[in-house]
Structures are given as structure tokens and as C-alpha cells.
C-alpha positions as CSV (number, residue, x, y, z in Angstrom):
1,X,0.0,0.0,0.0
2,X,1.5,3.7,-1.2
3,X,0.3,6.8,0.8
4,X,0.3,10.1,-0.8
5,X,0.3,13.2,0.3
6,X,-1.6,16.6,-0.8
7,X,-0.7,19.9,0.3
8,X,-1.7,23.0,-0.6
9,X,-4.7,25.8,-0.8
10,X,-8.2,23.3,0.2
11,X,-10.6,25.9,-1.5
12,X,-8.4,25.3,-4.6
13,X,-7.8,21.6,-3.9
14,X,-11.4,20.8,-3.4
15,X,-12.3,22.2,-6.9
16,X,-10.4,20.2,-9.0
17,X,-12.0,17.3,-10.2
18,X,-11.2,14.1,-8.8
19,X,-8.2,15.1,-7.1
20,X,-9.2,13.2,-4.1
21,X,-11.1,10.2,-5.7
22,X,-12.4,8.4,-3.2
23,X,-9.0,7.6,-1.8
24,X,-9.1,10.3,1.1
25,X,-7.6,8.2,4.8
26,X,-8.2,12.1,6.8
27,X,-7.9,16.0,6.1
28,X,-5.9,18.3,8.3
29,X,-6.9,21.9,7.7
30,X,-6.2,24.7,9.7
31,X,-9.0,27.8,8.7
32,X,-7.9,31.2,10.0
33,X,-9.7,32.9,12.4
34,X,-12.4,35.4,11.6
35,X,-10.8,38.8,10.9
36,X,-7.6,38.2,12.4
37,X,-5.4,37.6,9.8
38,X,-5.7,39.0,5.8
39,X,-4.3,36.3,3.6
40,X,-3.6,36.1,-0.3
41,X,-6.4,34.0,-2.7
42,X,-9.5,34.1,-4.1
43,X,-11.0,32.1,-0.9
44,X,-9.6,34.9,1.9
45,X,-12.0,32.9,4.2
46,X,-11.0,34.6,7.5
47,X,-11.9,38.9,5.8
48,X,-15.6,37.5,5.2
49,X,-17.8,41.2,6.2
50,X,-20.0,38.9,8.7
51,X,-19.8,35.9,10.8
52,X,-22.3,34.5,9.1
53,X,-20.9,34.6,6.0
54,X,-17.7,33.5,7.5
55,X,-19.2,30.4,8.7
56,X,-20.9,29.4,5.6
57,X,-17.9,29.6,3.4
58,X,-16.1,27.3,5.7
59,X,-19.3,25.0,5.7
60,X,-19.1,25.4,1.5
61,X,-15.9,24.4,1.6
62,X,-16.3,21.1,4.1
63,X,-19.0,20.1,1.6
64,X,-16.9,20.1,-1.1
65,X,-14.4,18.4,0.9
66,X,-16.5,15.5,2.4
């Protein structure tokens, strides 16, 4: 049995098809916090101008994830 290993950006990760396949042991993410730190990308999760729209992205991307 080969392991493999996938790092990088989830929102990104999560949209390409089949990059996970079915073959997905465990995710490790690590979501910044709401407005506490301003990062680079599209996804920018923790800037969202609510909470609640803070905690929908994150359930978007868990969705995608699962």
C-alpha cells in the first residue's frame, strides 16, 4: 500500500475534479480565524464582512471536501 500526500490551498484543492477520488484516509486543515489575519487567494475565508458569511464559506468548503 502507497500513501500520498496533498498539500496545498483546500478551496483550490477541493475544486479540481477528482483530485481526491475516493481515496481520502483524513484531512488536516487549519481555517484562520475570523478577521484576524488578511491572507492572499481568491478564498480569503477569514476577511468575510459577517460571521455568518464566515461560517458558511467554511461549511461550502467542508462540503466540497467530504
Amino acid at each position: 500500500m502507497s500513501w500520498t500526500l496533498t498539500v496545498g490551498d483546500a478551496w483550490e484543492l477541493a475544486k479540481e475534479p477528482g483530485v481526491f477520488a475516493g481515496r481520502v484516509q483524513a484531512i488536516v486543515t487549519s481555517p484562520p480565524y475570523w478577521h484576524q489575519r488578511e491572507y492572499d487567494g481568491d478564498a480569503n475565508f477569514g476577511q468575510r464582512e459577517s460571521l455568518e458569511e464566515y461560517t458558511e464559506a467554511l461549511g461550502c468548503l467542508f462540503d466540497l471536501l467530504r
